[in-house]
N, C-alpha and C positions, 0 to 999 in steps of 0.2 A: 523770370520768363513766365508766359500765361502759357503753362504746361498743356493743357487739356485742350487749347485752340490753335496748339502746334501739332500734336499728335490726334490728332480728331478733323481737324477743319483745315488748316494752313495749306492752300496749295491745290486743292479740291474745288474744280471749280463745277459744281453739282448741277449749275443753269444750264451749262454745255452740255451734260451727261441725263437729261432727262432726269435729273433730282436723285440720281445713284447716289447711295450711301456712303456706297466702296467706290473707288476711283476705276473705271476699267480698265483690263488690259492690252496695250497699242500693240498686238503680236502682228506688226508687219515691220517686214526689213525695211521696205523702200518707200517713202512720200513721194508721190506725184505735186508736179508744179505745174500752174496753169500756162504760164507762158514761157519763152526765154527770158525775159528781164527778171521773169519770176525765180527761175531758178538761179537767174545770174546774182541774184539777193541774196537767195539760200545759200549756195556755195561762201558767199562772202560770212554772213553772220549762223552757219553750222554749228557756233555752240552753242546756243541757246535758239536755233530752229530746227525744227525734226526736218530732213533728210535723206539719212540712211541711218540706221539705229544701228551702227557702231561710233556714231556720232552723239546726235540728240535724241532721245527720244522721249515722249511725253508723260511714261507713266513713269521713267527713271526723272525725270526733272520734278515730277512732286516729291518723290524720295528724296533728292537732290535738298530741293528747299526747307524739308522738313529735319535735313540732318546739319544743314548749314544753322537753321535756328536755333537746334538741341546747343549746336558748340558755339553760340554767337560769334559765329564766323558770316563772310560777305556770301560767300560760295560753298558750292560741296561739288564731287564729283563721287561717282560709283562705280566698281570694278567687282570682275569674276573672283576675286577673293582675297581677302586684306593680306598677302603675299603682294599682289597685285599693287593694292595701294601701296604698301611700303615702298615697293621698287619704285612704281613710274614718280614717286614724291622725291625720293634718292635722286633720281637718275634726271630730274628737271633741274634739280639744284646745283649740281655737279658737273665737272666736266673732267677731262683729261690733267692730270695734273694738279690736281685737285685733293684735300684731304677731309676727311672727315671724324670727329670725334663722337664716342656712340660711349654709353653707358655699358656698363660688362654685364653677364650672360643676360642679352635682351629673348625675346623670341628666336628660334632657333634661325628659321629662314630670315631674318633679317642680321642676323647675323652671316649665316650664308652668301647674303647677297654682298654683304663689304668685305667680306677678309675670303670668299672665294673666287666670286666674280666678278667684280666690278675691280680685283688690281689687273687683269687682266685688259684691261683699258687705262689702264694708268691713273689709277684712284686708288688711294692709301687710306688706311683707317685706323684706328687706335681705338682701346676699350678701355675705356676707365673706373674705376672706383667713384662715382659722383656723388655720391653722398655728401661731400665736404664741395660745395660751389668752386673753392680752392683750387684742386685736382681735376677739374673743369679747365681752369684758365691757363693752368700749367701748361697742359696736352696739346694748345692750342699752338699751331703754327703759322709761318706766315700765307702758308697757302690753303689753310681751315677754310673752307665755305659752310660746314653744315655741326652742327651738333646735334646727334640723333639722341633723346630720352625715351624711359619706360618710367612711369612713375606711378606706380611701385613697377619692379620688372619681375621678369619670368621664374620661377617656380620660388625663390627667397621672396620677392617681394621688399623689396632697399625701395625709398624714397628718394626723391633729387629735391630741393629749392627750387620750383620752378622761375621763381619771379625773382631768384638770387641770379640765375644763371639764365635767365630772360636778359638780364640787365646786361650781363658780361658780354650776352651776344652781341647787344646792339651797341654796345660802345665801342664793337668789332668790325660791326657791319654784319656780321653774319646771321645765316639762318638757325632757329630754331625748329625742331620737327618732337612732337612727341607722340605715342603708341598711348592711347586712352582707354584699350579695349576692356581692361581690368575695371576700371572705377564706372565704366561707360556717363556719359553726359549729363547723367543725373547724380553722379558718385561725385565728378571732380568738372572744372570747369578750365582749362589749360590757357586760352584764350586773353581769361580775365586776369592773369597772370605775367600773359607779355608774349607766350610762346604763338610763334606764327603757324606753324603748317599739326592739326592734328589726324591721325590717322587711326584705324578704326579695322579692327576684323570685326567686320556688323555679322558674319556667324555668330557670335556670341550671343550675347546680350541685347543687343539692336533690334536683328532676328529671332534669336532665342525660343526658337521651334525644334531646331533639330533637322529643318528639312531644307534649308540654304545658306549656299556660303557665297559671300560677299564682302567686299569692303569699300572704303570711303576717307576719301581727303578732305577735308575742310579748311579752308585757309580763304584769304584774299580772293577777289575775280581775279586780282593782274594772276597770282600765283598760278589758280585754278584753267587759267587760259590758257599759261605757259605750260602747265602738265597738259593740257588737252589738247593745242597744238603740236607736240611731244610726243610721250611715251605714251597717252592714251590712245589717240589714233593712229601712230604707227606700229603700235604693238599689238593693239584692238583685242587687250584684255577685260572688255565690257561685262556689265553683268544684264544677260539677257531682261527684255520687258518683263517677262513673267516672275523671275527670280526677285525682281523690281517690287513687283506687284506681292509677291510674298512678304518682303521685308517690312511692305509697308503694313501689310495684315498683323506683322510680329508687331511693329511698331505703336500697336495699339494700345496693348497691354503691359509697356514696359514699365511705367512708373508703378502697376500694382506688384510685378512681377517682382522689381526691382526692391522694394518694400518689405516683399515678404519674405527675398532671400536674404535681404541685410537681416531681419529679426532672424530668422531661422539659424545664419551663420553665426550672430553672436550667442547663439544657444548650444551649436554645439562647439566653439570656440569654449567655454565654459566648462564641458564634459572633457574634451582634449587636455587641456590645461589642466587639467586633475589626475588625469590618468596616468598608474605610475610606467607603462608601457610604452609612453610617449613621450620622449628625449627634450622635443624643441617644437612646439608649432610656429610657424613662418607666416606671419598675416598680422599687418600695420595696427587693427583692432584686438592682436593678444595682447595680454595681459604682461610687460616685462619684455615684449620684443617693439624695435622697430624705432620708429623717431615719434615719440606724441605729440612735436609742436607742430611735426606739418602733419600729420593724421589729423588735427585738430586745427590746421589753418586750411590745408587744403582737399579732404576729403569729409564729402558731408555724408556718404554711406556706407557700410559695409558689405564690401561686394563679398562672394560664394567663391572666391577662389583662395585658396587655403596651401598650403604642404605642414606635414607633419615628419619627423625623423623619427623612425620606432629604435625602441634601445633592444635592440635584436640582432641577429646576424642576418646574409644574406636568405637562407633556407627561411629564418623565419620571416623576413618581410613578402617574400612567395606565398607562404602560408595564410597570413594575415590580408593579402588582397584576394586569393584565390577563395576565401571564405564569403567575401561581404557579398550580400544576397540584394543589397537597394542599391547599391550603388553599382552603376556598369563598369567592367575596364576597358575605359576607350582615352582614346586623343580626343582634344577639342575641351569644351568647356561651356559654359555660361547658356547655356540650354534648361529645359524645364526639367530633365533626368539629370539625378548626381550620377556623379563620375568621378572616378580614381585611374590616377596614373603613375605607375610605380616608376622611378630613377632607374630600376634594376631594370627594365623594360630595353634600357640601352646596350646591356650584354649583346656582344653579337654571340649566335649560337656555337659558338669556340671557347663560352666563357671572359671573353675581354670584354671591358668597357669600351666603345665608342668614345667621341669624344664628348662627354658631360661636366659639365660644371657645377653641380653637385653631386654627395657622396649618391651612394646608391641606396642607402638607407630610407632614404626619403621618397614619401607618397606624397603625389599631390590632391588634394581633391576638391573636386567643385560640389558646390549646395547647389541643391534647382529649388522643386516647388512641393516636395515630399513632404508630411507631415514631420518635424525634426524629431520629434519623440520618437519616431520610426528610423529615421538615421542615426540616432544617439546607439539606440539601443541594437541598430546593426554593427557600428562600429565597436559597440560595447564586445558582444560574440564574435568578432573579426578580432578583433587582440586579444583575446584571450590564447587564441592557438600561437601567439608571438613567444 
């Protein structure tokens, strides 16, 4: 892909805007049409003509094209926040009666949305071990419509085959969907694999400011039509022009961004992996964990998001994150601030675990754009109180 004329120029049309550099912001709800016939166009072709901006709007359709490009996909669509995307992607695919098979502990709310709400309409789901393509095909029944991946997924970070279990699907019939927010479009490329619908919490990485959340489907026009005729405009979880208009400002800077967090991650992946305080780190790029044929077929970076198990008790994994001075404790991730987020986070304040699918042992954390020498050496004084 010609990186630099996707993220800089694609979709910009600068002759329009008096030669603006940055694309401006369309902050109006409603488009005027000149005539009846005129509007009677617009109502017919509303997804790709502004409208009412819970429909089209101009400055999300450059975002749009430029994130369709990222995942050589036909189309993109944008929503109030990759929650957003997962579901209205789910819930086009789907219907009553309908099953779907999801890879196990995926993102929390996507997991939420199949095994709490959606049986509730009469949609079943199954979570698998998909590491083995194998345990894919098993799970599969006659009324499978969708297979949801994470590849790598939520806080272990397991692989799937995507282009093992691309194949399964289509000699199914069925859909693929995968969650790319980890490797984001310049890490892993899902598309070129087989996998049909990919989805995206563009908070992350996409954005990677810290000051919007959003998300994004990329798949097919037919696909992209059928969720916009759908859950997107009858749920009208959009993501405002302006938030738009942010994403695309993050969107600037993602290949340096993205650069500097793979070199920094595999720096202090390095320091982790040594230390005798630290049980297990969890990231495709460790040393001794993880699958290396597909780290090495199908991820070409190392993304910032990480867990580590400390060999400590509960008190001490409290202590060891209550300590770190650069890195914040917060949710979320793939921003320009590191971040840590402890398992034990999950206790509800009676002392029980909620329901988590890992031990509690386990921190996760992201790399941003901190010098790593200064991360090393924070996390170096953060385990030592372990």
């Amino acid at each position: 892909m010609d990186l630099s004329h996707i993220l800089f120029h694609l979709g910009e049309e600068r002759d329009r805007y008096a030669g603006a550099v940055a694309p401006p912001v369309f902050q109006a709800s409603n488009f005027a049409q000149p005539t009846v016939a005129a509007m009677r166009a617009a109502i017919a072709r509303e997804y790709e003509h502004p409208l009412y901006t819970r429909g089209a709007n101009p400055t999300a359709a450059v975002l749009r094209r430029k994130l369709a490009a990222l995942e050589g996909t036909e189309d993109a669509l944008v929503f109030g926040s990759g929650a957003a995307a997962v579901a209205a992607a789910v819930v086009a695919a789907v219907g009553q009666g309908d099953h779907v098979v999801c890879v196990d502990k995926p993102y929390s709310w996507t997991r939420q949305l199949l095994a709490g709400l959606l049986p509730r309409f009469g949609i079943a789901s199954d979570f698998v071990d998909a590491r083995d393509p194998a345990t894919v095909a098993e799970a599969l029944r006659p009324t499978t419509r969708l297979i949801v991946l994470e590849s790598p997924n939520s806080m272990t970070f397991e692989q799937q085959d995507l282009a093992a279990i691309a194949a399964i699907a289509r000699s199914r019939g069925l859909l693929t969907m995968i969650d790319n927010s980890w490797a984001s479009p310049l890490g892993q490329s899902p598309a070129a694999f087989g996998i049909d619908v990919i989805v995206h919490s563009g908070t992350k990485y996409l954005a990677g400011h810290g000051d919007v959340v959003f998300g994004a489907v990329c798949a097919s026009r037919a696909f992209c039509e059928t969720v916009f005729r759908g859950p997107y405009m009858t749920l009208g979880a959009i993501l405002s022009p302006h938030d738009a208009w942010l994403a695309l400002r993050g969107l600037r800077t993602l290949a340096v961004r993205m650069q500097r967090i793979a070199d920094s991650t595999r720096r202090v992946l390095a320091f982790l992996e040594r230390h005798p305080k630290v049980r297990r780190v969890f990231h495709p790029h460790a040393g001794g964990y993880g699958q290396p044929d597909l780290t090495e077929r199908q991820l070409r970076l190392a993304s910032g998001l990480l867990s580590i198990e400390l060999d400590t008790d509960l008190d001490g994994v409290e202590r060891v994150v209550d300590a770190l001075e650069r890195f914040l404790i917060a949710v979320s991730w793939g921003g320009f601030e590191s971040l840590a987020f402890p398992a034990a986070a999950w206790r509800d304040w009676r002392g029980r675990e909620a329901e988590c699918p890992v031990p509690v042992s386990l921190v996760r954390l992201s790399i941003g754009l901190e010098d790593p020498q200064v991360l090393i050496a924070d996390l170096d004084q953060a385990l030592s109180r372990a």
